[in-house]
KOLDO-927238 format. One record per residue (C-alpha): z, x, y. Coordinates in steps of 0.2 Angstrom, whole numbers. Layout:
REM residues N
+-------+-------+-------+
:    c3 :    c1 :    c2 :
+-------+-------+-------+
:     Z :     X :     Y :
...
+-------+-------+-------+
END
This chain:
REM residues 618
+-------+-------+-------+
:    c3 :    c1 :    c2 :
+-------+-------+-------+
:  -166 :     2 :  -145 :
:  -162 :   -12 :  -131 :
:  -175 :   -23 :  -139 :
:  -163 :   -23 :  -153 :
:  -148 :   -27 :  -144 :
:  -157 :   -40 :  -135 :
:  -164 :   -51 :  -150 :
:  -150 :   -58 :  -157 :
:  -142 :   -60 :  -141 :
:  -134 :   -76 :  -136 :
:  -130 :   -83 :  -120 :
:  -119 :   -74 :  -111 :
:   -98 :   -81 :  -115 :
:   -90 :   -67 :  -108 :
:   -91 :   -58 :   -91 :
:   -86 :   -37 :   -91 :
:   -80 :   -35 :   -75 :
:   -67 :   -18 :   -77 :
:   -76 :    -7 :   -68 :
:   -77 :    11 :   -75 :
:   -87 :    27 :   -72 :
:   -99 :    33 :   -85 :
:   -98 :    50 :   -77 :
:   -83 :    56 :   -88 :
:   -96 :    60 :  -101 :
:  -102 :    72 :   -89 :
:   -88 :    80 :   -85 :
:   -81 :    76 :   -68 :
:   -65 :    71 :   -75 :
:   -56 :    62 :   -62 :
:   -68 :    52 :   -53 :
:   -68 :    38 :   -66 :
:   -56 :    45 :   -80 :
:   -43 :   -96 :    19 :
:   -57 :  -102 :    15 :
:   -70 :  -105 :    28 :
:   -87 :  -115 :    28 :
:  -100 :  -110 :    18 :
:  -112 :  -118 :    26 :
:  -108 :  -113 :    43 :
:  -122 :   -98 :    41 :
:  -132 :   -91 :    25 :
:  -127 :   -75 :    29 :
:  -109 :   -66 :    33 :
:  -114 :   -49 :    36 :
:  -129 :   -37 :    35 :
:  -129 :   -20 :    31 :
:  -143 :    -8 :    37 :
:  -153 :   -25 :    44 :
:  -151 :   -32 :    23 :
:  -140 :   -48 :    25 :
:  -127 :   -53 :    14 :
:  -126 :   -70 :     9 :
:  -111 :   -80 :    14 :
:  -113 :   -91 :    -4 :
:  -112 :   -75 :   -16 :
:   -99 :   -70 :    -5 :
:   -89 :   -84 :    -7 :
:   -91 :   -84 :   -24 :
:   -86 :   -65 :   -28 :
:   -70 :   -70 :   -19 :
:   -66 :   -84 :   -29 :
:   -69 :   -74 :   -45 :
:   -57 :   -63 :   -40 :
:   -45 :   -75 :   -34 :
:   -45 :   -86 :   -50 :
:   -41 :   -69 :   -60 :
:   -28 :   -65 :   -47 :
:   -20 :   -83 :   -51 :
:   -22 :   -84 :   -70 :
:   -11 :   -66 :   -69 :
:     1 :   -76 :   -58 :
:     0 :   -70 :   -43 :
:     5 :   -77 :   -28 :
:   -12 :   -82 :   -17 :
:    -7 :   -84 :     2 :
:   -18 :   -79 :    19 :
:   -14 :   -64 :    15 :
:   -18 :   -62 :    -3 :
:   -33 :   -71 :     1 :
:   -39 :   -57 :    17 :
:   -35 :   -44 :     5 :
:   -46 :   -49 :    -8 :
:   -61 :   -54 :     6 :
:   -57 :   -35 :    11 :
:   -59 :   -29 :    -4 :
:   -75 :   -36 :    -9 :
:   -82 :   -35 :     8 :
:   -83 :   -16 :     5 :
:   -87 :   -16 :   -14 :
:  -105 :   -27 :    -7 :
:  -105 :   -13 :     7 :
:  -104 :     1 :    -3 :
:  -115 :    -7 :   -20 :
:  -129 :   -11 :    -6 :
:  -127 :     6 :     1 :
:  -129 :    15 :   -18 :
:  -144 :     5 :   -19 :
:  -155 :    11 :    -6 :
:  -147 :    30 :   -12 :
:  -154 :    29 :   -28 :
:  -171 :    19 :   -23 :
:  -174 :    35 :    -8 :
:  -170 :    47 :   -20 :
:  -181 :    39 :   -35 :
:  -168 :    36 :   -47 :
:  -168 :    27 :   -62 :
:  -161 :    21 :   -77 :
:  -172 :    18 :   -95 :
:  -167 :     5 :  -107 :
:  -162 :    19 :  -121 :
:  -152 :    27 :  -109 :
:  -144 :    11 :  -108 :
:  -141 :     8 :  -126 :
:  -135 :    25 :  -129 :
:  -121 :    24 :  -117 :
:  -117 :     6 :  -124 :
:  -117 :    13 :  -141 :
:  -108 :    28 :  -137 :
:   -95 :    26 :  -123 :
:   -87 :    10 :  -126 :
:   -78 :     4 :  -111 :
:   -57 :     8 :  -109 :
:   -51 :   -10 :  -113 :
:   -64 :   -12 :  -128 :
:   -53 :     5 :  -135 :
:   -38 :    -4 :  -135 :
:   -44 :   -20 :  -146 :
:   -33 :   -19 :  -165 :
:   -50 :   -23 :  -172 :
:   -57 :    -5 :  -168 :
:   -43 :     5 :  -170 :
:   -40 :    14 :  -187 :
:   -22 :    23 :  -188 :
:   -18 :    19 :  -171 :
:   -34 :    28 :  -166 :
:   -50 :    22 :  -159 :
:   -61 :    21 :  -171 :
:   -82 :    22 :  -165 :
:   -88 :    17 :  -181 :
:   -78 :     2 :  -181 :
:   -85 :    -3 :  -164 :
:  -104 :     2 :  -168 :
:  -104 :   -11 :  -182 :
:   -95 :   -25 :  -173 :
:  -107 :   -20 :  -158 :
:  -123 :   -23 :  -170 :
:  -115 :   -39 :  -177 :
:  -121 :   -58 :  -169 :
:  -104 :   -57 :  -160 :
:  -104 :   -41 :  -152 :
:  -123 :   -47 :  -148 :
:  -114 :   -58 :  -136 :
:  -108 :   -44 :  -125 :
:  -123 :   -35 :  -123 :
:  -133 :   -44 :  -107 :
:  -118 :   -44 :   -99 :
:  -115 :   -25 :  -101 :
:  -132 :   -19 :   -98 :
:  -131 :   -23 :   -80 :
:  -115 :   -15 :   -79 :
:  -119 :     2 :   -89 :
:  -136 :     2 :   -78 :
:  -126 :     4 :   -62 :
:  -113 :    16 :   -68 :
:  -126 :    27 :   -77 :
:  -136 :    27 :   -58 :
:  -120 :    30 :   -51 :
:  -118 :    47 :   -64 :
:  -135 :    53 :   -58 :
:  -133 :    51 :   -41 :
:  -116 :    58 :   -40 :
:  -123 :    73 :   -51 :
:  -137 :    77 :   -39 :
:  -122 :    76 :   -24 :
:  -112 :    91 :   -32 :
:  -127 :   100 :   -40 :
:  -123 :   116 :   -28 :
:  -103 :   112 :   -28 :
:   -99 :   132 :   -32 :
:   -79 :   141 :   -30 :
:   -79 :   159 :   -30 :
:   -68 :   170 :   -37 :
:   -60 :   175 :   -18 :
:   -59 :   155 :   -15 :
:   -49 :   154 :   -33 :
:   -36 :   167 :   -27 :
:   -34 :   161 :   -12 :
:   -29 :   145 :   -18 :
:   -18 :   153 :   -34 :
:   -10 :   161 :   -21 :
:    -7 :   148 :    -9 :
:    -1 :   138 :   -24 :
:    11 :   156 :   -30 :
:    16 :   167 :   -17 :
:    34 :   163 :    -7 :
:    41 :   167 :     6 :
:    61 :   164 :    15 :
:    62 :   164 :    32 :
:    75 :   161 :    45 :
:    69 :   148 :    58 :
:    78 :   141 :    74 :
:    72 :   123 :    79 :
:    72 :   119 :    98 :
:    71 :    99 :   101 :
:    68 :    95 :   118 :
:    77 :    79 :   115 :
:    93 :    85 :   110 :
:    94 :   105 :   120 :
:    88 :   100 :   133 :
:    98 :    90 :   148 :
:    90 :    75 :   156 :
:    91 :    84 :   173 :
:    75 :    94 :   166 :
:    64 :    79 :   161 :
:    68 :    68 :   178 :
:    49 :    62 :   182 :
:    43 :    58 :   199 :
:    29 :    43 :   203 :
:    15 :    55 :   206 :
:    20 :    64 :   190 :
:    18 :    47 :   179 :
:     1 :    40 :   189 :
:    -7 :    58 :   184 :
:    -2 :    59 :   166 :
:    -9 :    40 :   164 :
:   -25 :    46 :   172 :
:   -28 :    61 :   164 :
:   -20 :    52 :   146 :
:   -27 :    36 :   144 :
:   -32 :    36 :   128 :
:   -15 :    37 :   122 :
:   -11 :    22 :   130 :
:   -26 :    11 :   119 :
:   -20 :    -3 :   113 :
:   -29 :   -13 :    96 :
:   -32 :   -32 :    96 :
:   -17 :   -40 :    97 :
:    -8 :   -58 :    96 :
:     6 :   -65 :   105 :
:    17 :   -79 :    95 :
:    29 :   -91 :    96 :
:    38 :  -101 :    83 :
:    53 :  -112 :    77 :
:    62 :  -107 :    59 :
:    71 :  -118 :    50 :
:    82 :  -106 :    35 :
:    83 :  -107 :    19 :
:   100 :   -99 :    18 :
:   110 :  -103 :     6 :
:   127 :  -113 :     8 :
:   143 :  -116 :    -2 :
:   137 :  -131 :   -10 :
:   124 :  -123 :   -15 :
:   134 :  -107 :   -22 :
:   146 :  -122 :   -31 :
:   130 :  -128 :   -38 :
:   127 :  -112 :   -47 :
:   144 :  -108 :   -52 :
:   144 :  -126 :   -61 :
:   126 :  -120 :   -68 :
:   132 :  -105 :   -74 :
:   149 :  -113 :   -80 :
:   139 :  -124 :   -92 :
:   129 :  -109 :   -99 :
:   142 :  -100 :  -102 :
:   151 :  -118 :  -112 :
:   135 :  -120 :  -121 :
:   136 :  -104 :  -128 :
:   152 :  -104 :  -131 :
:   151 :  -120 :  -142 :
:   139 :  -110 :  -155 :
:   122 :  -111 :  -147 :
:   115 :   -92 :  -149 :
:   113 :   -81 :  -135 :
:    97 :   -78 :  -134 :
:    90 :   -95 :  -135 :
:   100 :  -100 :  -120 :
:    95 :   -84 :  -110 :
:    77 :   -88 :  -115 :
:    79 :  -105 :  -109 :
:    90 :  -102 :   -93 :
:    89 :   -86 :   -87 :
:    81 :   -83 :   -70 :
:    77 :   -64 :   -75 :
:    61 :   -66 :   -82 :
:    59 :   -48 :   -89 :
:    75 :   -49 :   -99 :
:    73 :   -67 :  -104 :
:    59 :   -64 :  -115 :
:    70 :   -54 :  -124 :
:    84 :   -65 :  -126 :
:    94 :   -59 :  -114 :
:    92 :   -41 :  -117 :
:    96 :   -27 :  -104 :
:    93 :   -13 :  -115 :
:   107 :     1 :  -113 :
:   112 :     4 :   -93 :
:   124 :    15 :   -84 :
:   137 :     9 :   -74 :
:   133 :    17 :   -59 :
:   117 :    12 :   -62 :
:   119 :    -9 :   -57 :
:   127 :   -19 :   -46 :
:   144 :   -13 :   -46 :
:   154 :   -31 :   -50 :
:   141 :   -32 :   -66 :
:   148 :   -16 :   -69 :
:   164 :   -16 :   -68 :
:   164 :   -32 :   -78 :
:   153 :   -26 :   -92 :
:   165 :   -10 :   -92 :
:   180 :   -21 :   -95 :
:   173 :   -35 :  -107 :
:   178 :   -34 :  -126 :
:   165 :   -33 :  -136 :
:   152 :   -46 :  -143 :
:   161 :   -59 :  -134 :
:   153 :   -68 :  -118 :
:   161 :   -67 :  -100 :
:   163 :   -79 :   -89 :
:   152 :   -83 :   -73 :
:   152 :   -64 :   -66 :
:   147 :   -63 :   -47 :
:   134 :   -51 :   -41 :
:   123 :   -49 :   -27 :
:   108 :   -58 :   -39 :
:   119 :   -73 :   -43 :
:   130 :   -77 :   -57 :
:   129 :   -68 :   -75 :
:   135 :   -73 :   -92 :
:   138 :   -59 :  -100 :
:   138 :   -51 :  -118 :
:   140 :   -32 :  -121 :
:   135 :   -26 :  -139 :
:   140 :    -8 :  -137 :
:   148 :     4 :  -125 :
:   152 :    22 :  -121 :
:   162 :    31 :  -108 :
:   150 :    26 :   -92 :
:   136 :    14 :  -101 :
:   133 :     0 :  -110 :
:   120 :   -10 :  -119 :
:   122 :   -30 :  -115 :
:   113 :   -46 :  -112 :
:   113 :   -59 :   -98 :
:   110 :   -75 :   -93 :
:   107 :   -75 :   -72 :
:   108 :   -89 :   -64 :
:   105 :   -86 :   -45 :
:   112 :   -96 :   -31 :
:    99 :  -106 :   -22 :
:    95 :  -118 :    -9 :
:    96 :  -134 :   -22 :
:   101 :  -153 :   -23 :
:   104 :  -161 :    -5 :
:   105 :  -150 :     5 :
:    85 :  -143 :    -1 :
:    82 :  -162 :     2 :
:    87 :  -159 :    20 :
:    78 :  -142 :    21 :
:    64 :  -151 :    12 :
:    64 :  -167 :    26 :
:    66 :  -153 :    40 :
:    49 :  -147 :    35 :
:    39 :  -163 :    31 :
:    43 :  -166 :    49 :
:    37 :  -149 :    56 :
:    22 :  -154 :    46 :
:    20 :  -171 :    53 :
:    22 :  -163 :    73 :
:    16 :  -147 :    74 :
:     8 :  -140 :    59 :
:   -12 :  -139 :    60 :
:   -10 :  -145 :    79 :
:   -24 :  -140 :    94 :
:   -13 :  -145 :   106 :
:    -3 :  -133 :   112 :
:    13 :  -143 :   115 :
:    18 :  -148 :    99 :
:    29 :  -134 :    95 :
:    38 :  -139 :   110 :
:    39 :  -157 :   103 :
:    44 :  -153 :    87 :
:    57 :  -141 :    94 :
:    65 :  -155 :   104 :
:    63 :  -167 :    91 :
:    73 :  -156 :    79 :
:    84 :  -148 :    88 :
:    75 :  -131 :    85 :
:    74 :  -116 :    97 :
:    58 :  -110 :   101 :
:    58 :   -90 :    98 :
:    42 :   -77 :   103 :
:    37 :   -61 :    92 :
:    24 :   -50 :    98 :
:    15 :   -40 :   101 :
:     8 :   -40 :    82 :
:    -7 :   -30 :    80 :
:   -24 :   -36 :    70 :
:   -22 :   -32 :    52 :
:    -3 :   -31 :    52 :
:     9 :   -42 :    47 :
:    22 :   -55 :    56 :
:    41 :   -45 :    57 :
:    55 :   -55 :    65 :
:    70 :   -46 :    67 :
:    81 :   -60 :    59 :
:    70 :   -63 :    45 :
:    60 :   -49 :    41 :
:    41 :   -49 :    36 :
:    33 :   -67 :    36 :
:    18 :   -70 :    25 :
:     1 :   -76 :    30 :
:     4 :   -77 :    51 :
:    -4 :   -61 :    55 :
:   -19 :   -67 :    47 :
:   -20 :   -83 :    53 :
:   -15 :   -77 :    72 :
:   -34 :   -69 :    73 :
:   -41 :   -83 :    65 :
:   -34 :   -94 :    78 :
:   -38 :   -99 :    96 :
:   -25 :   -99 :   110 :
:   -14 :  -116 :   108 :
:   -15 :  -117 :    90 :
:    -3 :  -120 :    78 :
:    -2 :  -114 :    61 :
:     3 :  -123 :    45 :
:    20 :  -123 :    37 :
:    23 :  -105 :    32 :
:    35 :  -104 :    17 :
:    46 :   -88 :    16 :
:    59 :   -82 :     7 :
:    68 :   -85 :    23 :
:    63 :  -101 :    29 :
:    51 :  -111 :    36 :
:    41 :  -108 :    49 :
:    26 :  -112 :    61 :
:    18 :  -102 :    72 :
:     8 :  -106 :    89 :
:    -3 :   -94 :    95 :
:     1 :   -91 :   115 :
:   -11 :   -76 :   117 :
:   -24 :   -62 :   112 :
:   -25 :   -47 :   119 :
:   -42 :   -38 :   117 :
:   -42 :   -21 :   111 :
:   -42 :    -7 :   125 :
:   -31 :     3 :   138 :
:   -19 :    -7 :   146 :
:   -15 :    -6 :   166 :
:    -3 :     7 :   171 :
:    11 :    -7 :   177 :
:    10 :   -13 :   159 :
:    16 :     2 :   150 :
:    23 :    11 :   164 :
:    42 :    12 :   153 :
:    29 :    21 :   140 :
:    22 :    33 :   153 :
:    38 :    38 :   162 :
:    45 :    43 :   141 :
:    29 :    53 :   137 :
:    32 :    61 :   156 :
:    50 :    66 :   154 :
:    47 :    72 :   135 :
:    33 :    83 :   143 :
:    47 :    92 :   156 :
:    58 :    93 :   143 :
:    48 :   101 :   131 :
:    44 :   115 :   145 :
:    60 :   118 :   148 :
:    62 :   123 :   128 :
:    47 :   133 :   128 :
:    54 :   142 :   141 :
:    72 :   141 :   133 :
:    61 :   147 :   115 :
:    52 :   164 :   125 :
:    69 :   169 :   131 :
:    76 :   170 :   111 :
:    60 :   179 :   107 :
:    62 :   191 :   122 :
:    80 :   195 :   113 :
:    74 :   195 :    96 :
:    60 :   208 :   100 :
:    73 :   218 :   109 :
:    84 :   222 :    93 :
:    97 :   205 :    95 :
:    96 :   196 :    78 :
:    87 :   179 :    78 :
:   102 :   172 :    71 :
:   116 :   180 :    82 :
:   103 :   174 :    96 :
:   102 :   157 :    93 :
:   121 :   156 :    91 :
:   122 :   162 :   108 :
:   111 :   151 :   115 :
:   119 :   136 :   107 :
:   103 :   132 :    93 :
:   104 :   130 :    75 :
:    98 :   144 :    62 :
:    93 :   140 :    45 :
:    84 :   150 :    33 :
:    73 :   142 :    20 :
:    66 :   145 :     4 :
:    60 :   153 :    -6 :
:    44 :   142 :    -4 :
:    26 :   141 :    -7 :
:    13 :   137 :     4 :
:    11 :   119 :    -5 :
:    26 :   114 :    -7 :
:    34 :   120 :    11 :
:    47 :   109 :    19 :
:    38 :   112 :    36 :
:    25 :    99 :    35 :
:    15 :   106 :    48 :
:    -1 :   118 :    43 :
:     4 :   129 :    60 :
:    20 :   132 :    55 :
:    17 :   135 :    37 :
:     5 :   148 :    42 :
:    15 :   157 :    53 :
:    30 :   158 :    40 :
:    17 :   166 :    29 :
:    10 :   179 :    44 :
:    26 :   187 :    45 :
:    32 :   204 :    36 :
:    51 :   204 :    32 :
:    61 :   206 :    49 :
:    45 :   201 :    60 :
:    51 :   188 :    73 :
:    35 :   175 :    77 :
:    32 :   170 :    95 :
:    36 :   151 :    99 :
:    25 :   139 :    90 :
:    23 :   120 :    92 :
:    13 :   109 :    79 :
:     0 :   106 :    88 :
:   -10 :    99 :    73 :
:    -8 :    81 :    73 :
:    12 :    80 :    69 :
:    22 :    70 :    83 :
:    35 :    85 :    83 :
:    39 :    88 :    99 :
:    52 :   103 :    94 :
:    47 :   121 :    97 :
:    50 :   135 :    82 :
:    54 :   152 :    80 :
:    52 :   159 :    62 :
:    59 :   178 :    55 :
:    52 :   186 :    38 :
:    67 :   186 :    27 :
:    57 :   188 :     8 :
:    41 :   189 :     2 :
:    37 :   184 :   -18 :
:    19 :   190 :   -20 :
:     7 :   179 :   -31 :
:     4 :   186 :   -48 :
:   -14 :   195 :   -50 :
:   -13 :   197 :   -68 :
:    -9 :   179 :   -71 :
:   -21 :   173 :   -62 :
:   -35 :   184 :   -71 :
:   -29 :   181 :   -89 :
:   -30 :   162 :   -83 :
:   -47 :   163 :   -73 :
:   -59 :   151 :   -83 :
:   -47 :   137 :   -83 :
:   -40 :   139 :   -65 :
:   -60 :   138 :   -61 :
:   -63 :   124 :   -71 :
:   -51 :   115 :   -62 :
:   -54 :   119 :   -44 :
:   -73 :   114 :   -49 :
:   -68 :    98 :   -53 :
:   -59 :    96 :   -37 :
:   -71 :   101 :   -27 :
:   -84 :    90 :   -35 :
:   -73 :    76 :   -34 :
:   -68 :    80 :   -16 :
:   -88 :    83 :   -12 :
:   -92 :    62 :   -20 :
:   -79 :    56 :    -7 :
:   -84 :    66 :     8 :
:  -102 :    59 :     4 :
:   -97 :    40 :     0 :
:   -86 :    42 :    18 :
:  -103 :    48 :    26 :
:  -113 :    36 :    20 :
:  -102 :    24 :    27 :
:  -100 :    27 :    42 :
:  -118 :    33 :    45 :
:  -123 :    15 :    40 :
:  -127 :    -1 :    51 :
:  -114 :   -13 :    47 :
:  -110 :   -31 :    55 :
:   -96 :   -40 :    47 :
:   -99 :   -55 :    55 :
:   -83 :   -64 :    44 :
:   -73 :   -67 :    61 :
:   -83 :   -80 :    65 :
:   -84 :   -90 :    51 :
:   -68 :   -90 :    41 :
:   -59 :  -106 :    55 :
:   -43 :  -109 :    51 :
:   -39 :  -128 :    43 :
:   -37 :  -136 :    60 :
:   -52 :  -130 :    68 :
:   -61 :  -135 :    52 :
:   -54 :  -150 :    54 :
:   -59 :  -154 :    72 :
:   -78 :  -148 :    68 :
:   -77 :  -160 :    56 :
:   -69 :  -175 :    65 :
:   -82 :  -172 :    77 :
:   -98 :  -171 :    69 :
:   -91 :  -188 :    64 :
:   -92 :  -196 :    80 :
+-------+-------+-------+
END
């Protein structure tokens, strides 16, 4: 049968590159439904001793970065690390089926192939017009088209695609093969999912119960919880910056700019030009623009209140003046309204940095450009600072793989990857944010590691006095337990003792407000009017509080309901557990494997390639 497909094939004009997963058809339902040099190494990476070449790499990257672009996304550092991330570990995990299904003998014949091209078009090919009948895809339709020169076209590009996915079915089958739920499992996940309780609790925060006399920490106290807790202490890879800013925030003439903008919109309109052509044309809301304008129908309390209030007020099917909001000026035209909505269109003209003063902005950071940007030495930014009158400010510090936040401006794209990209001294390019301009010098890196105790002594003495504090309430916490197993009800005890009680529920196990797994269960331990002990989350959560709980009600799970609805209730925790069983084994076989991402070295930054460059020259 591929014979056939393959005769009147043509050369390959199209590329499939949705992925999907063939393994719907047997029924695990769920689990489908910058720059750097490339010639600075063949190889980027190896995984288990096979090297990845750096060229194929590359090129994976910029297939995925043109399609990003021709979507009209915005393609930074950032974007750019994302996308090097993301097909670094499609390679690793596509080398890593491979050598799965060669160990395990596994293959794929060229019918099996066929069959599934034939049968089990891809989810994009569904939505074409040209196979769809009533609305409805239609298989005949396809399977024609399929056999026809064009659909010939697709074919070599498919197979490859099919092969892997059909390898990947097999694979993934042979991994759940002895996936089994039992009957016992299934109720105690019905009832986990059915039964309720209410219970009262009291909640005993170190923080705020107990006085700062209790958590006073001594020196030997701090130097023996950093001994005995250094881990906590582990700091990752980190970069310290500074930077000057110049802002991009708008001024008056800039806000009399768009007020004259908006003005002439609104004159235009007025003098017969229809609505929608102008809010097509004009209109800085691209979604609505399209439309002509159109919001569709809102509520009042649903927008910016000035718009609202305006939109309210405005007679109908005639058009507003320049109406203020916090997204800029609107023109306005309502077409219908009830008591608390309406349904309008709008032109939005935002105010924006514009005319001379962006010439300034504009000059401000062709100079930044010409001193400091893409600079080795480190005191440019110091030049550049002088030179423009430009206070020099620090941020850090900013851990690998996060991103830049100043306090006066927020986040700030594509610094925190350049920082790890770049060598003490450095300068970065000219950022552009919504908020400015910037450019960045890296002072420092830090490796990752524990820091001394001198250097995160603040930290220590906190964790030391949280840990006093916390004693204090445990012991606070057996006190109203002593009470409450004498006869005092938790309620009137806590009241007592100055601590809030609250009852909750009624709840289920899954959808408790409590968060933590050891308090869950405890709620669920208790028979009505049992108090618990106290109990801490000691599962991970950064609680510190300490809890008492007291059985209030108890809604037992319904047996009969689960029985009547056994086969479906086990069909869907079989395909959990399946699903569940795939990612456990794609996690393990990641981290069981040999992996060296050797990527750090040879993306450089523009400057350092730059320099290499200038001096192989010499």
């Amino acid at each position: 049968m591929m014979q056939v497909f393959r005769s009147a094939a043509k050369p390959v004009i199209i590329l499939v590159t949705v992925s999907f997963f063939i393994w719907l058809v047997w029924d695990l339902s769920g689990l489908g439904s910058g720059t750097g040099s490339i010639f600075s190494s063949q190889s980027i990476g190896k995984v288990n001793g096979e090297s990845v070449d750096i060229r194929m790499f590359d090129q994976r990257v910029q297939n995925v970065t043109q399609e990003q672009q021709q979507r009209g996304a915005a393609m930074g550092l950032d974007q750019v690390q994302e996308i090097r991330d993301r097909v670094w570990d499609e390679t690793v995990r596509a080398i890593l089926l491979r050598d799965e299904y060669a160990k395990r003998n596994l293959t794929v014949s060229d019918d099996e192939v066929a069959e599934a091209i034939r049968n089990i078009p891809l989810p994009e090919i569904q939505q074409v017009a040209t196979f769809q009948t009533n609305g409805q895809f239609d298989l005949e339709k396809y399977q024609r088209w399929l056999a026809s020169a064009e659909g010939q076209q697709f074919v070599p590009g498919l197979e490859a695609q099919y092969r892997d996915q059909l390898l990947q079915a097999k694979l993934f089958r042979s991994v759940v093969s002895d996936v089994f739920v039992s009957d016992a499992g299934l109720w105690e996940r019905f009832r986990d999912e059915r039964e309720q309780v209410k219970v009262g609790m009291v909640r005993i925060d170190p923080q705020a119960n107990v006085n700062e006399q209790s958590g006073a920490p001594s020196a030997a106290d701090v130097e023996a919880y950093y001994n005995q807790h250094r881990d906590e202490f582990k700091r990752p890879k980190s970069a310290f910056l500074s930077f000057v800013y110049v802002s991009r925030a708008t001024n008056a003439s800039d806000t009399a700019a768009a007020l004259a903008r908006a003005q002439a919109v609104h004159a235009e309109i007025s003098g017969g030009t229809p609505f929608d052509e102008v809010a097509k044309r004009e209109s800085a809301d691209s979604v609505s623009a399209v439309n002509g304008g159109d919001l569709g129908e809102l509520k009042k309390d649903g927008v910016d209140p000035r718009f609202g209030d305006a939109a309210m007020k405005l007679p109908l099917n005639t058009v507003s003046d320049p109406v203020l909001s916090s997204f800029g000026y609107h023109v306005i035209k309502v077409e219908s309204r009830t008591a608390d909505a309406f349904k309008a269109r709008h032109v939005l003209i935002p105010i924006e940095v514009v005319g001379d003063h962006r010439d300034r902005l504009d000059a401000v950071a062709d100079s930044l450009e010409t001193l400091a940007a893409e600079q080795l030495d480190a005191i440019a930014l110091d030049t550049a600072a002088r030179a423009l009158n430009l206070p020099i400010r620090n941020v850090g510090p900013v851990a690998e793989g996060s991103r830049v936040f100043v306090p006066e401006t927020g986040q700030v794209p594509d610094a925190g990857v350049w920082a790890f990209q770049a060598k003490a001294g450095e300068h970065s390019p000219v950022i552009e944010a919504p908020a400015g301009f910037f450019v960045f010098r890296l002072d420092s890196l830090t490796q990752e590691g524990i820091p001394s105790l001198a250097s995160v002594k603040a930290d220590v003495e906190a964790k030391v006095r949280l840990q006093k504090k916390r004693a204090e309430a445990e012991r606070l916490a057996e006190s109203l337990a002593k009470q409450a197993a004498a006869g005092t009800p938790l309620a009137d005890g806590a009241k007592t003792m100055g601590f809030e009680y609250r009852e909750l529920g009624p709840f289920a196990r899954l959808t408790a407000p409590l968060g933590s797994p050891t308090l869950i269960g405890t709620a669920f331990a208790l028979a009505k009017g049992q108090v618990s002990r106290p109990v801490t989350t000691e599962d991970g959560s950064s609680d510190p509080a300490i809890y008492l709980f007291q059985g209030l009600e108890r809604v037992p799970a319904d047996s009969a309901d689960f029985a009547k609805n056994l086969a479906t209730i086990r069909q869907q925790a079989l395909q959990a557990a399946k699903r569940s069983r795939v990612q456990a084994y794609l996690t393990a076989l990641r981290e069981s494997a040999k992996v060296t991402d050797r990527r750090g070295e040879v993306y450089k930054t523009a400057a350092q390639n730059a320099a290499a460059s200038t001096a192989l020259q010499q």
